[in-house]
C-alpha positions as semicolon CSV with decimal commas, in nm:
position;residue;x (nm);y (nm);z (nm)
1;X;13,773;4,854;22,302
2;X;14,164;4,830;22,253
3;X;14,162;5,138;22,032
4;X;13,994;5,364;22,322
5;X;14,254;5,183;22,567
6;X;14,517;5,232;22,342
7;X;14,475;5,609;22,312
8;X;14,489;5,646;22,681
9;X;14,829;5,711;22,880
10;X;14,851;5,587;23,208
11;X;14,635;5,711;23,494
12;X;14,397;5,868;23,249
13;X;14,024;5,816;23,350
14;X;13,781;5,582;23,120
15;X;13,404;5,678;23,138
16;X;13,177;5,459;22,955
17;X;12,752;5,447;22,961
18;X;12,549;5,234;22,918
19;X;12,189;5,360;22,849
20;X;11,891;5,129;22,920
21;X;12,083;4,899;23,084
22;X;11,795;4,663;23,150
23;X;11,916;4,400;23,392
24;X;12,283;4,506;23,339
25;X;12,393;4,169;23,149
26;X;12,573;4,419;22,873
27;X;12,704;4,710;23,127
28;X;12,851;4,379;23,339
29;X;13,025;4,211;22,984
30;X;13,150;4,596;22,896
31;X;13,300;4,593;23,233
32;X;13,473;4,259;23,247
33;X;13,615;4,385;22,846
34;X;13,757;4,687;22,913
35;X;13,888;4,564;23,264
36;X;14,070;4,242;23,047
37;X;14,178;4,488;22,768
38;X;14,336;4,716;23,002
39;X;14,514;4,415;23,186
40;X;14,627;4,321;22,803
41;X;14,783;4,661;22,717
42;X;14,931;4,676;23,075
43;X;14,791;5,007;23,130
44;X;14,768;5,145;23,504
45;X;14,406;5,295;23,363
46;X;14,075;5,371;23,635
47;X;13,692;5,355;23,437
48;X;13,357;5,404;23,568
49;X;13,067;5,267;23,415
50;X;12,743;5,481;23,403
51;X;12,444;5,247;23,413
52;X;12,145;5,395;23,370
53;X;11,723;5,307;23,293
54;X;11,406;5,511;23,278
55;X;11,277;5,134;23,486
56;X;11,418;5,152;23,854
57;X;11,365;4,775;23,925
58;X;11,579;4,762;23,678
59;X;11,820;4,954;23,792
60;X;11,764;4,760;24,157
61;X;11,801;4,445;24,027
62;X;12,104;4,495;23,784
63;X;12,328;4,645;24,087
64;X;12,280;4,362;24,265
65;X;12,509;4,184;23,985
66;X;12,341;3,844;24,067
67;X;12,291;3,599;23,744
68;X;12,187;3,229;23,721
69;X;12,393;2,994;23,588
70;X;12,179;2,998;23,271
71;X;12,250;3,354;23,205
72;X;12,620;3,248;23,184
73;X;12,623;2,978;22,988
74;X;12,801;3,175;22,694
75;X;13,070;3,376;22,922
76;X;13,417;3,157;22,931
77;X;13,484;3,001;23,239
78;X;13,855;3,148;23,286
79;X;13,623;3,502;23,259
80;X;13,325;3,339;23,465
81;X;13,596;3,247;23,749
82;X;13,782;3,567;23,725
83;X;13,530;3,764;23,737
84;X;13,176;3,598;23,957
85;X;13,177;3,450;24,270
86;X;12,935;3,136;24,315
87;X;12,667;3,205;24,570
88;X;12,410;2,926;24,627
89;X;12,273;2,861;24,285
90;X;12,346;3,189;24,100
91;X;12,651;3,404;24,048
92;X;12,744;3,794;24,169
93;X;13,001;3,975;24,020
94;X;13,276;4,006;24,212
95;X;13,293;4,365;24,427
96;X;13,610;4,541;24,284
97;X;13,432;4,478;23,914
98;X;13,125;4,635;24,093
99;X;13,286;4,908;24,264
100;X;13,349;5,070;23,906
101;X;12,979;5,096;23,768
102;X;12,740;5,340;23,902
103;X;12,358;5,284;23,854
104;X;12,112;5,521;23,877
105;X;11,749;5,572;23,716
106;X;11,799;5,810;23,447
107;X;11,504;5,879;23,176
108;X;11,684;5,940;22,825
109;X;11,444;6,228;22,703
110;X;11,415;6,477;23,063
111;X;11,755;6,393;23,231
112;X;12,045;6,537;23,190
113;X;12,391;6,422;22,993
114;X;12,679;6,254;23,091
115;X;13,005;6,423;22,935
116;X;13,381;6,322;22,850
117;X;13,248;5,969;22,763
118;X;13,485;5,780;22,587
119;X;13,195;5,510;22,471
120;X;12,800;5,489;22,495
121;X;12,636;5,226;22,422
122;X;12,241;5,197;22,358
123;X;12,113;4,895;22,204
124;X;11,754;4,862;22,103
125;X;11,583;5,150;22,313
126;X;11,587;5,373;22,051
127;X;11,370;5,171;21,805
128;X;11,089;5,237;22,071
129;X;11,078;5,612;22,025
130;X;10,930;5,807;21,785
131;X;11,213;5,981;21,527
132;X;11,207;6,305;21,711
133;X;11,243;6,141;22,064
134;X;11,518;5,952;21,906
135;X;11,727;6,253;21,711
136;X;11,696;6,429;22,107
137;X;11,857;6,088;22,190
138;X;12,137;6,099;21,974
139;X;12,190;6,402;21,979
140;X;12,264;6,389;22,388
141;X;12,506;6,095;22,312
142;X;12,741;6,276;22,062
143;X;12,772;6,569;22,298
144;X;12,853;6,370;22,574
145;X;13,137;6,154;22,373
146;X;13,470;6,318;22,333
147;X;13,588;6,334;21,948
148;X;13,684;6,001;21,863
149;X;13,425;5,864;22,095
150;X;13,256;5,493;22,032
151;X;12,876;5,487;21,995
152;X;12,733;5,094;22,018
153;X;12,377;5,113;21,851
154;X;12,149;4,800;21,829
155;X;12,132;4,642;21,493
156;X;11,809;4,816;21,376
157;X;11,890;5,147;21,453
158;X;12,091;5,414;21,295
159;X;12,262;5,729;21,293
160;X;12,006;5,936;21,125
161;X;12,087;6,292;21,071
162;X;12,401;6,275;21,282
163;X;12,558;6,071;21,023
164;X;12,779;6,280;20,887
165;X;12,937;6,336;21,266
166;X;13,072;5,989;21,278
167;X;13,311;5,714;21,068
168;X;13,170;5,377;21,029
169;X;13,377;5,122;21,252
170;X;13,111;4,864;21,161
171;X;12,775;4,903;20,964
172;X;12,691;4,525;21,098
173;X;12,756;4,606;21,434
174;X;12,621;4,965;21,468
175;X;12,966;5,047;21,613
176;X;13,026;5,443;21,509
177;X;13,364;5,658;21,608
178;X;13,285;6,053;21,650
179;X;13,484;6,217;21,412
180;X;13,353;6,598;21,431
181;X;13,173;6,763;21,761
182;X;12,756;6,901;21,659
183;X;12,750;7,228;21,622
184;X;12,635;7,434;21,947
185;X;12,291;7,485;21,774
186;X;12,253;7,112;21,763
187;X;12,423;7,065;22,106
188;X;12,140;7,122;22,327
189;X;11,775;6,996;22,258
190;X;11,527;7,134;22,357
């Protein structure tokens, strides 16, 4: 996260997705990062956050930005106080964090793409579809990043034949940076 808000200059836009959000926890902790990270590097920057899932009660659920306090027992409490407001039992996110992601139901293998992203992430969705279904996956995400894009896999899925499009940031983390744009052939699936 501070290189991609490093190699912005000031009033540039951010776009980030997050792919089968789920219930939003990760889309939420992106969020709160980048938002920090830009505060740190004193940058006058603007991001959106594209949530998206195939599920829409997912989707419902996760724009509501309500947790229990269970669900943040690991964030720290200067973040936790920053960045949630207590209402009765549980937590929302507070609205000018919420005002910068966008959910919408959005089915990885018939939708369309998202473009100029500067970071997708997509943790363990992927290990669900068969290899084809998942090269048509990957392939969507490096034509929506812009060269020198992040891609944030889960830890049991790879690159496969896209490989050689991407620099290893870390092979622990799945954390790739897009180093050459597909070919148009490969741009498109079909």
């Amino acid at each position: 996260i501070p290189q991609i808000v490093a190699r912005k200059k000031d009033r540039d836009a951010l776009r980030i997705w997050t792919a089968a959000c789920a219930s939003g926890e990760e889309t939420y902790s992106l969020a709160i990062l980048f938002q920090e990270e830009i505060n740190r590097q004193g940058k006058l920057l603007d991001f959106k956050v594209f949530a998206t899932d195939a599920h829409k009660e997912s989707i419902v659920r996760a724009s509501l930005g309500v947790f229990t306090a269970a669900k943040l027992e690991n964030v720290p409490p200067d973040l936790k106080e920053k960045y949630f407001e207590q209402v009765d039992h549980d937590y929302k996110i507070i609205k000018a964090l919420r005002q910068k992601i966008i959910f919408a139901p959005h089915n990885l293998l018939s939708d369309g793409n998202f473009s100029s992203l500067d970071l997708v992430s997509c943790r363990n969705m992927l290990i669900y579809l068969e290899p084809e279904a998942q090269a048509t996956v990957l392939t969507q995400f490096s034509s929506g990043l812009t060269k020198e894009g992040i891609l944030f896999l889960g830890s049991s899925e790879h690159l496969g034949s896209l490989k050689g499009y991407y620099e290893v940031i870390s092979e622990k983390w799945r954390i790739y940076k897009k180093s050459h744009d597909l070919p148009l052939s490969q741009s498109f699936p079909n």
